[in-house]
Backbone as JSON, one array per atom type, in Angstrom:
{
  "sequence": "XXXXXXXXXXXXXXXXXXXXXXXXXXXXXXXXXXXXXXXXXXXXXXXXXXXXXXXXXXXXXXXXXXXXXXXXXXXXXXXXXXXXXXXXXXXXXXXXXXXXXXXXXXXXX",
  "N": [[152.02, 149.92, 105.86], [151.18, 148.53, 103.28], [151.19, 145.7, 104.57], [149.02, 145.98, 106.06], [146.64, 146.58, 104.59], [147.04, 144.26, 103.02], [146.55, 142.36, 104.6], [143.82, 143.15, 105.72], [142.45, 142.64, 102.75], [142.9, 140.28, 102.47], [141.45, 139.22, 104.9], [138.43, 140.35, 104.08], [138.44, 138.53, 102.03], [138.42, 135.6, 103.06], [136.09, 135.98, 104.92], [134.23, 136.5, 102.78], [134.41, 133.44, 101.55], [133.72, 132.21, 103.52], [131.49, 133.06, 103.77], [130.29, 132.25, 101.45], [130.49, 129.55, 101.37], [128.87, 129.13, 103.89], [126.48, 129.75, 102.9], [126.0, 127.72, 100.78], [125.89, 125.8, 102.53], [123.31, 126.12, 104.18], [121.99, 126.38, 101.55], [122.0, 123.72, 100.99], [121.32, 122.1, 103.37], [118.18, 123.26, 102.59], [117.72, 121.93, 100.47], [117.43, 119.51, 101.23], [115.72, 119.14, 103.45], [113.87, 119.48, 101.99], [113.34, 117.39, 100.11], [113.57, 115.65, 101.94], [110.52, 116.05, 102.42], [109.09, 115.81, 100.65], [109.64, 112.99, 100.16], [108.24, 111.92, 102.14], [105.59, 113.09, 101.49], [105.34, 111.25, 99.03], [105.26, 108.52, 100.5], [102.92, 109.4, 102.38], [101.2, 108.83, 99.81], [101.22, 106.76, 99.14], [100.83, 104.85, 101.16], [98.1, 105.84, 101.59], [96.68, 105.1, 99.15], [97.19, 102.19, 99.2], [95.7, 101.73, 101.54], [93.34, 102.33, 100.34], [92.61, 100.67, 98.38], [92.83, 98.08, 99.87], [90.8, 98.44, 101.21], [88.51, 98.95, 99.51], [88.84, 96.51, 98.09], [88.16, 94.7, 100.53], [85.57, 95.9, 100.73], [84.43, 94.59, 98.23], [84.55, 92.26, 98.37], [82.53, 92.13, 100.64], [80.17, 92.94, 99.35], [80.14, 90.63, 97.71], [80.15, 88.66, 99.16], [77.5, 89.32, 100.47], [75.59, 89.68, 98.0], [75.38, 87.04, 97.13], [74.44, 85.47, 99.39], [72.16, 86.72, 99.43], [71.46, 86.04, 97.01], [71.33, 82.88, 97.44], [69.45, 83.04, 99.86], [66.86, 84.1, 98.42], [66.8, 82.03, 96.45], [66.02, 79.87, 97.95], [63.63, 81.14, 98.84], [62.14, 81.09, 97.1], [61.71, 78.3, 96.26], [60.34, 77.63, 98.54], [58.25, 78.26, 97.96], [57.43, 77.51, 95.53], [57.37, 74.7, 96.8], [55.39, 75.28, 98.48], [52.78, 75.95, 96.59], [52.79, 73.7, 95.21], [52.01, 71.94, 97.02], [49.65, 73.25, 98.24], [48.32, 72.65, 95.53], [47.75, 70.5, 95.3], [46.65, 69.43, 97.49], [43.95, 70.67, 96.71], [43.01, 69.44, 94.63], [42.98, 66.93, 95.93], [41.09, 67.81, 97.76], [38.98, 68.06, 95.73], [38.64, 66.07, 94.86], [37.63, 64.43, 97.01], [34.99, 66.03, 97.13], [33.69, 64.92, 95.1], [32.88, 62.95, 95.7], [31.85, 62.54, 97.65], [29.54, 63.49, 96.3], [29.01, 61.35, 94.62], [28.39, 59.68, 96.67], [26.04, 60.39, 97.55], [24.34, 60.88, 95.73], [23.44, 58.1, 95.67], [22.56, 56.77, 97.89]],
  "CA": [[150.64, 150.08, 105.48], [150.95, 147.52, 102.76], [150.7, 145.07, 105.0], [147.82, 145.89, 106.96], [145.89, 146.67, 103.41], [147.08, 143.07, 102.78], [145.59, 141.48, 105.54], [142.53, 143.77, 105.12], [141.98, 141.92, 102.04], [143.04, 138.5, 103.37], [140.04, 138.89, 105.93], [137.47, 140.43, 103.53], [138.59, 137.23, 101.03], [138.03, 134.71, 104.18], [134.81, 136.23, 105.44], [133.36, 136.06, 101.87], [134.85, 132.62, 101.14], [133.3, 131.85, 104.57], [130.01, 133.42, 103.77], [129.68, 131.47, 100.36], [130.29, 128.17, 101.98], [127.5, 128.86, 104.96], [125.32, 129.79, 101.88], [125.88, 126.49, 100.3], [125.46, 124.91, 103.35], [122.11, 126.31, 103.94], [121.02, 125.47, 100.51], [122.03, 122.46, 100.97], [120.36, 121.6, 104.12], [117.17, 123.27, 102.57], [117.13, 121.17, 99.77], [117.58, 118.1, 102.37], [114.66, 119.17, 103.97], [112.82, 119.3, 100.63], [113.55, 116.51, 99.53], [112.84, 114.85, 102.87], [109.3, 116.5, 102.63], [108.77, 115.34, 99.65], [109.21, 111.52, 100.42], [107.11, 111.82, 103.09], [104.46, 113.19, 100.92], [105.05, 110.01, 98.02], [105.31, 107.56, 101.36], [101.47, 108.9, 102.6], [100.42, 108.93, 99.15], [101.95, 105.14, 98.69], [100.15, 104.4, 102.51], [96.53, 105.96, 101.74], [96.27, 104.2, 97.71], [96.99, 100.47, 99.71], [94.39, 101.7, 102.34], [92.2, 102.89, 99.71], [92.92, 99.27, 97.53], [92.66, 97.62, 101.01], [89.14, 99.23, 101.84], [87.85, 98.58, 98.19], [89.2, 94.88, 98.09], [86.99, 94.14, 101.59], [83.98, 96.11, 100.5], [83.99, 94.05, 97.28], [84.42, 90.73, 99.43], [81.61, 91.61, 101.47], [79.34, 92.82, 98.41], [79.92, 89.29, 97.22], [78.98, 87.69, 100.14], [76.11, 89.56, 100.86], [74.75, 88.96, 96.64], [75.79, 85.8, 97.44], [73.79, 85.48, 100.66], [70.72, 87.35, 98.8], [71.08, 85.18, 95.92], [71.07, 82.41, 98.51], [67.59, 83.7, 100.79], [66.39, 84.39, 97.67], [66.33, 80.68, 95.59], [65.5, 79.23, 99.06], [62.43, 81.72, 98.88], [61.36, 80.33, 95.81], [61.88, 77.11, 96.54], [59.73, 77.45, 99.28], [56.5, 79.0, 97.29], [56.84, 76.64, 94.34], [56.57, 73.75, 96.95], [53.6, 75.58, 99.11], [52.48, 76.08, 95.52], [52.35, 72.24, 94.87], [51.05, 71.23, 98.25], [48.24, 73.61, 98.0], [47.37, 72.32, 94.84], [47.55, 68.84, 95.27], [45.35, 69.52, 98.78], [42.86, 71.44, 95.92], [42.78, 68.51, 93.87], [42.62, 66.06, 96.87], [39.28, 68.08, 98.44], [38.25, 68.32, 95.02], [37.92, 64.37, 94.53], [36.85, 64.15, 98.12], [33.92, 66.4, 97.3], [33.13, 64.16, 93.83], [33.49, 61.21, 95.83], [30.53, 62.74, 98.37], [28.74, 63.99, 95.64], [28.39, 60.41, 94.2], [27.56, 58.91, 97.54], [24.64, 61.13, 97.93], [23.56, 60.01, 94.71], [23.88, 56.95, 95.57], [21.84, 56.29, 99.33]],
  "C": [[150.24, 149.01, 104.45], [150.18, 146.55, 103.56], [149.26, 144.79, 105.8], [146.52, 145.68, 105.47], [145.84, 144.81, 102.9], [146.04, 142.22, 103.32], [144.1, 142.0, 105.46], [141.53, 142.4, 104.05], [141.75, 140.67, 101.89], [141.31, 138.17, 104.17], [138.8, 139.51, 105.18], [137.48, 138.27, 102.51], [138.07, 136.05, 101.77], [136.66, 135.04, 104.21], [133.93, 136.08, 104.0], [133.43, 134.82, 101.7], [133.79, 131.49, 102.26], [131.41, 131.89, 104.32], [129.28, 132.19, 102.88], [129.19, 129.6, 100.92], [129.23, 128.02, 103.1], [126.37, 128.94, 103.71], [124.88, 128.48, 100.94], [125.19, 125.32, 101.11], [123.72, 124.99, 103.68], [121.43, 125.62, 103.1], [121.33, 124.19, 100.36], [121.31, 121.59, 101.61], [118.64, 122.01, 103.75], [116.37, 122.4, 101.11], [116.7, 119.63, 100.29], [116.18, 118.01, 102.65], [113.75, 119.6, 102.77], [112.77, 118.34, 100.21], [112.94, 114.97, 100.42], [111.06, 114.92, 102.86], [108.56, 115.93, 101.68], [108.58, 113.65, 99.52], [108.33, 111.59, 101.37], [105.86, 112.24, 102.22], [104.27, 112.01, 99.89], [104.82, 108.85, 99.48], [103.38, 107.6, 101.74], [100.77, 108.97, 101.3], [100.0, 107.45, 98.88], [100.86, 104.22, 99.78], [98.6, 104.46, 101.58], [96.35, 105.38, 100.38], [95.8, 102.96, 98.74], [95.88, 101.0, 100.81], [93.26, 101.71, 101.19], [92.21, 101.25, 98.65], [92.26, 98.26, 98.58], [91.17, 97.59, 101.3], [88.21, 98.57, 100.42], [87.49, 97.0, 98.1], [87.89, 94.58, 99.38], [85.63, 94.29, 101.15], [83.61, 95.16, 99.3], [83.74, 92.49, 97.55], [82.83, 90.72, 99.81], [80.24, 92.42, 100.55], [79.0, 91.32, 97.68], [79.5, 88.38, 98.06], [77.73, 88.22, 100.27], [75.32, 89.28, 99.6], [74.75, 87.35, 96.92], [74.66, 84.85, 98.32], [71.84, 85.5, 99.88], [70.04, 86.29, 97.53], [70.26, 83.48, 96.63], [69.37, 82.11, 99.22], [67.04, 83.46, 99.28], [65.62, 82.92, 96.55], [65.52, 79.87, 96.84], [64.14, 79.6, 98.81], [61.25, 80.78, 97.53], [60.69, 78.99, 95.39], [60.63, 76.09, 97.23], [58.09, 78.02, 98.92], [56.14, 77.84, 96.57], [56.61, 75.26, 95.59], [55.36, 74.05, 98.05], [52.68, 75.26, 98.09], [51.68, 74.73, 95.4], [51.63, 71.46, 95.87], [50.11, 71.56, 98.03], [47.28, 73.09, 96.41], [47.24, 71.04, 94.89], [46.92, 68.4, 96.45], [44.19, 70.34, 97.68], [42.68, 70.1, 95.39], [42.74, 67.31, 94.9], [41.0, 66.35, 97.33], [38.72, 67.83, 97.09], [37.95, 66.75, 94.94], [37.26, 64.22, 95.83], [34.85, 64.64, 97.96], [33.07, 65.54, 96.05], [32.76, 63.43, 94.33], [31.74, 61.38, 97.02], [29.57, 62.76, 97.43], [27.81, 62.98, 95.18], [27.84, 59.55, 95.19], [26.34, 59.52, 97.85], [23.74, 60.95, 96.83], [23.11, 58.68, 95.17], [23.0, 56.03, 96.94], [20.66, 56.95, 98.69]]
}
């Protein structure tokens, strides 16, 4: 009877010894898979910043071209008044001697 009591205890001692080590293993693999989960969450955080840097960087490109552009249209515009500007007055001051210039020939016959 010893013996059987022996072995008894032999195979409780195993089956716990057994248990502990699947229990390790478990937590082992569930820290794995935590740990995995977890880079994957710093990896799309790492991804969507450089998109979001990426996206920023262009829009600020094409804010500068388009001020750029505007600034651009814009002196052109100006450009283009001040010399209407000067034509029209230097056609004002052309009729205007033209009409002096009648004024004195009608004096003048």
């Amino acid at each position: 009877m010893e013996e059987l009591f022996d072995i008894n205890v032999l195979k409780a001692q195993i089956k716990a010894e057994l248990k502990a080590e699947l229990n390790v293993d478990v937590d082992e693999e569930k820290e794995f898979h935590k740990q995995k989960q977890t880079n994957k969450q710093i990896n799309y955080n790492v991804l969507t910043q450089k998109q979001y840097q990426g996206q920023k960087a262009e829009n600020d490109a094409d804010n500068d071209a388009e001020n750029k552009a505007e600034n651009e249209a814009e002196a052109e515009s100006k450009a283009k008044a001040k010399a209407g500007a000067e034509a029209e007055n230097e056609t004002k001051v052309e009729n205007e001697a033209k009409a002096e210039n009648q004024k004195q020939v009608k004096y003048y016959v």
